[in-house]
N, C-alpha and C positions, 0 to 999 in steps of 0.2 A: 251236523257234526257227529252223529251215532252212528250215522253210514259211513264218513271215514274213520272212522275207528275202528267198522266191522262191527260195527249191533247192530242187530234189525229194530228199529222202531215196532212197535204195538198200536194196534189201535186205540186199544184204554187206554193209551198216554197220551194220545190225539183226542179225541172226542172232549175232554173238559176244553178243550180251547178253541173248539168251531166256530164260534161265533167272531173270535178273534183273529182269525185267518189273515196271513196278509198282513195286520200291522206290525208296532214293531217291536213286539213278547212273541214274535214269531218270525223263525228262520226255516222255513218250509221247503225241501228239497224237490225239485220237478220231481209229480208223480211219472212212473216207469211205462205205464200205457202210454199216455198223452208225446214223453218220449219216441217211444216205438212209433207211434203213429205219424208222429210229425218226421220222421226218417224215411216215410214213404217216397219211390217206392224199392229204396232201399233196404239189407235184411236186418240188421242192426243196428246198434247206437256207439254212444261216446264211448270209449273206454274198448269195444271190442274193435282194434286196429287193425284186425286182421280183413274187414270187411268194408264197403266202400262205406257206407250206413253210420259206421263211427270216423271215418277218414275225410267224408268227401264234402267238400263246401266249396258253393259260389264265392266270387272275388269280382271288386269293381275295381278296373282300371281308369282313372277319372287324370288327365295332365290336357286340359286345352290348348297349350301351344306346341306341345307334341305327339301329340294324335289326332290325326284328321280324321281317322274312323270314329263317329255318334251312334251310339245305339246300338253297338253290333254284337254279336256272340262271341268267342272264339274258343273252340274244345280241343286245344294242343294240352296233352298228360302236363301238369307241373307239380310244385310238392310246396312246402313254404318255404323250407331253405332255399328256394330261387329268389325269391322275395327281395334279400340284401341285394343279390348280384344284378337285379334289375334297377335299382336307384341306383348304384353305381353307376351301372351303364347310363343312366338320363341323364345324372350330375356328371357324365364325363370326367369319372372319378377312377383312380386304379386301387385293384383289392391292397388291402394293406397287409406288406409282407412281416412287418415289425410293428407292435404298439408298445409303446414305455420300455423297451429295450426287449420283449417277448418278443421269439421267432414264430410267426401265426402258421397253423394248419391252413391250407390254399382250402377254401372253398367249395363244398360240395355240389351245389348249385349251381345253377344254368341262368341268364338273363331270359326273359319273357319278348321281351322288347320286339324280339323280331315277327312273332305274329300280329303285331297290332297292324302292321300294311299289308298282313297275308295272311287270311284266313284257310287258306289251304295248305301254309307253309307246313313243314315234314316236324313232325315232333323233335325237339333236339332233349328235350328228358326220357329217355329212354329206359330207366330201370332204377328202382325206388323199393325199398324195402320198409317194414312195417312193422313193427312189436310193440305190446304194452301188456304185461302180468300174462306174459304166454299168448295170448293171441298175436299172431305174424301170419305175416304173408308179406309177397313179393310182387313186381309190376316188374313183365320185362316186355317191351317192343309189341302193347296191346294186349298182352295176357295175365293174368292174374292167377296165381297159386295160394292159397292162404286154409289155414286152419283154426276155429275158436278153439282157446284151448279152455274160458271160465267165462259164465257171465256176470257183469258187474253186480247184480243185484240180490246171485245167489252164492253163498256164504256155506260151503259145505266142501270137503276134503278134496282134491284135484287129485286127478288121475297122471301117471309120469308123461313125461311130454311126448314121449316115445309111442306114447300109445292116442295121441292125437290122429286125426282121420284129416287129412287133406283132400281141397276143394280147388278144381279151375274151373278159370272163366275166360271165354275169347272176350273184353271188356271191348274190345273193337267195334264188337258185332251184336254183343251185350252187355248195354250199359249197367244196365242194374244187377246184375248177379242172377239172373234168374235161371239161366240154365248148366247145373254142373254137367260138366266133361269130362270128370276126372275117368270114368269107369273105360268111356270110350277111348281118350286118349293118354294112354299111361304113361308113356315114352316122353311125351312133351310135360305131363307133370314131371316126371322125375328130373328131367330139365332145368323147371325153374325151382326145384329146390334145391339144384345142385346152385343154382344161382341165390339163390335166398342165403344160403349156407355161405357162400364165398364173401357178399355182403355183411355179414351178420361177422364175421369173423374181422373183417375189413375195419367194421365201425362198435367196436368190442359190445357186441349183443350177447356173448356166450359166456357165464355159461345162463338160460333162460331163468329168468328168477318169477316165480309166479307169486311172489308175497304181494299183498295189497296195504293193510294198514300198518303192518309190521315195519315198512320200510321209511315212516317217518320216523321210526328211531335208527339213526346213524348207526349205533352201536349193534343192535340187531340187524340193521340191512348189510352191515359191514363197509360204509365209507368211511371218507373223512369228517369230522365233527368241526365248526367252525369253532367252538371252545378249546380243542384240542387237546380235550383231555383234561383240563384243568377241572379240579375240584373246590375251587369256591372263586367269589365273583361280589366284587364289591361294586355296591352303584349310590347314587347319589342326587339328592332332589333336582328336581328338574329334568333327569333323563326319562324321555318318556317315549312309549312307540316301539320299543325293543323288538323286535320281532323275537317269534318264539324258535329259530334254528339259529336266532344269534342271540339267546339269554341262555341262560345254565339251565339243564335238562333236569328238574324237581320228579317227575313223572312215576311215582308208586316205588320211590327208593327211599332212606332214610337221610334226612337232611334236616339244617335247622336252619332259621333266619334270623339276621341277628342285626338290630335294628338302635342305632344310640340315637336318642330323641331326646327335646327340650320342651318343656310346657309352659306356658304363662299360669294356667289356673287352674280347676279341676273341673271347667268344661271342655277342655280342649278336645277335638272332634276333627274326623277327614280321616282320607284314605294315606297309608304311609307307603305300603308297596301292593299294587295288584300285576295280576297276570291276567291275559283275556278281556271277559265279557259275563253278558247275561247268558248265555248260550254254554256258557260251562269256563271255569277256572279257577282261580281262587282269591283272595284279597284278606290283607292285613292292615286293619283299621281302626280308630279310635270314635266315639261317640259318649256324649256327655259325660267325659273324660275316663271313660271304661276302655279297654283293650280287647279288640275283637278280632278271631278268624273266623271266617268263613271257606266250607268249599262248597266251588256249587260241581251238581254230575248231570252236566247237560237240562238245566234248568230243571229238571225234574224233581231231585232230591239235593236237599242243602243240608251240610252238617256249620253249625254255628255256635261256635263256645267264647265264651270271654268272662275277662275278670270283675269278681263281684264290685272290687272297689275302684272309685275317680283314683288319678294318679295323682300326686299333692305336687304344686308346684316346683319344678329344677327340672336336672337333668334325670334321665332313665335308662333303664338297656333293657331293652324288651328281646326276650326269644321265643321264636315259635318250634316247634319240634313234632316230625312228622315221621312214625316208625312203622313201617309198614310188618302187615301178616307173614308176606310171605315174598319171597323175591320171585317177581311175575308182573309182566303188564295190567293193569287194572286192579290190584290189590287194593284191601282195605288195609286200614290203620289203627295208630292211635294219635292222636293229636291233643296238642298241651302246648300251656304260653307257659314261658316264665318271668319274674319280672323281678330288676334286680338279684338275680338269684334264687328265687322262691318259685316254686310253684302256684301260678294262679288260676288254673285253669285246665281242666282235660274234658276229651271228648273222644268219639269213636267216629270213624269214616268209616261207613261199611265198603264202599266199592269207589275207584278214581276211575278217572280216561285215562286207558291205556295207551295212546298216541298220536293225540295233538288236541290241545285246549281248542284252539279258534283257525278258521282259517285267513284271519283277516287280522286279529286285533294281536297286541302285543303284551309287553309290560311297560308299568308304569311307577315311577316315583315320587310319592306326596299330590298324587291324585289317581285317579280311575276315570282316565281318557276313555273315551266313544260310550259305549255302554255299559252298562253298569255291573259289576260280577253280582254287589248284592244289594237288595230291596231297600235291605237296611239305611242304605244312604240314597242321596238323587244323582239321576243321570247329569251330569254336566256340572255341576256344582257341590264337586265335593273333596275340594284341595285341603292337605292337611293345617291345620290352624297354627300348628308349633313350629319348632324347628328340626330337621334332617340331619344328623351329621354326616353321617353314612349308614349304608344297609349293606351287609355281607350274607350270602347265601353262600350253602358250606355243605357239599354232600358227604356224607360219613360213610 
């Protein structure tokens, strides 16, 4: 989670946990060699699109009652968006021009189907363009034109795209990229970038955006937000799993939470609202009937404050309140509960994730589904013991 946010992990962060490798107080990222190497004998990886290295993967064609070819190869250019058009064609299905009253986009894609009786047959994908954070490149009629313009793993100021260096390849006659052309045949790159261009313009690529973590905030990348803008968001026990582009964006702004609760005793205990996991987010929760936040910052550093006193049995209105340093992604804070009106609690966040808690887990109400945000409670057992009325989050 440090690498999409854009931190470089450190080794001193790693090494107290060696031994622990692999289980599950670890979410270990494929190291960047073992990548590279397994790309062989490709020149790239994931993320650089512009190269066959991060683009190119085997596919099994597997229908026993309509393929009588077993076992066999077939090296016709395809892309994935042929993918759909080729189950249509099996299922004898037609592209759908209308769904739920939506006029559809006609399909980029090409059916595969017809190499499976003909391994010689003539490629019918013909021209296939490429981007992801600036790296592009183009496929037209066996040739390849493409430029890196960053690599995934180094985190340092990018040059204007303008000043990218483009690379051909006859992919025809060289599968793997190994021999550039560009110097000898100039006339034919400038070709396919007149063709990269016309596609890219085609399928709205422009204008190139080279952000990487910046762009899982909506508001920063500049889409649409599926909150739509709204500033607070009320939820309710029982909703759990929220994903984090469909809950209200907390992320190093000032906000509060605000939580009406019922207690039998004064041990009541459980999680009342979390976000995420063990792996970094946050959670608001109760234990031997005290009032707790926690944040965790990618499991490394936890800030954890709560109130000195059990809460006496009824009802309550607990608030959390998070005011950040400074308006910027990954700010620190201040953090303080209040409860019925009083201040119970403050604390200091030195530093948040600037742009995305988890890549998998979500929010949760009146428990902390999958893994755990904090220690303090257990993994899988730890539904709040009282009652929910609601919980409103409310950015200020």
């Amino acid at each position: 989670m440090m690498a999409l946010n854009g931190i470089i992990g450190k080794a001193d962060q790693m090494l107290g946990h060696i031994e622990d490798w692999g289980g599950p107080t670890t979410f270990p990222h494929f190291a960047i060699g073992w990548a590279w190497a397994g790309n062989t004998p490709f020149q790239w990886t994931k993320q650089v699109a512009s190269h066959f290295g991060g683009t190119r993967n085997g596919m099994v064609l597997h229908w026993p009652r309509g393929i009588k070819a077993k076992g066999e190869v077939r090296s016709q250019f395809h892309h994935v968006i042929d993918v759909a058009p080729t189950v249509l064609e099996a299922a004898k299905l037609p592209e759908p021009k209308l769904v739920n009253g939506i006029q559809q986009r006609p399909m980029d894609g090409v059916s595969i189907l017809y190499s499976v009786d003909d391994a010689n047959a003539k490629d019918r994908h013909t021209t296939q363009y490429f981007e992801m954070f600036g790296n592009r490149g183009i496929y037209h009629n066996g040739w390849v034109a493409c430029t890196r313009h960053s690599i995934p793993w180094v985190i340092v100021p990018l040059p204007p795209v303008s000043e990218d260096v483009w690379e051909l390849y006859n992919v025809d006659k060289d599968f793997s990229q190994a021999d550039n052309l560009a110097t000898q045949q100039p006339e034919k790159l400038k070709e396919l970038q007149a063709v990269f261009l016309e596609e890219a313009i085609k399928n709205q690529v422009l204008p190139i955006d080279d952000r990487r973590s910046e762009r899982f905030n909506p508001v920063i990348a500049g889409r649409p937000d599926l909150m739509g803008g709204r500033k607070s968001l009320t939820v309710y026990d029982g909703m759990t799993g929220m994903a984090e582009n469909a809950f209200i964006n907390v992320k190093g702004v000032h906000h509060t939470i605000t939580a009406e609760i019922e207690v039998k005793d004064a041990t009541a205990g459980g999680v009342i609202l979390a976000q995420a996991g063990y792996f970094g987010g946050w959670t608001l929760y109760m234990k031997e009937g005290k009032v707790h936040h926690e944040y965790n910052w990618f499991a490394l550093e936890r800030t954890n404050i709560a109130a000195p006193k059990a809460l006496a049995p009824g009802k309550h209105t607990i608030v959390y309140e998070f005011t950040p340093d400074e308006a910027k992604p990954g700010t620190g804070g201040k953090s303080a509960i209040f409860i019925d009106g009083k201040k119970a609690a403050e604390g200091k966040i030195p530093k948040t994730q600037p742009f995305a808690f988890s890549a998998d887990e979500g929010a949760d109400v009146g428990e902390d589904g999958e893994t755990n945000v904090s220690p303090d409670y257990p993994q899988g057992d730890n539904k709040f013991t009282g009652k929910i009325q609601k919980v409103t989050i409310e950015l200020k």
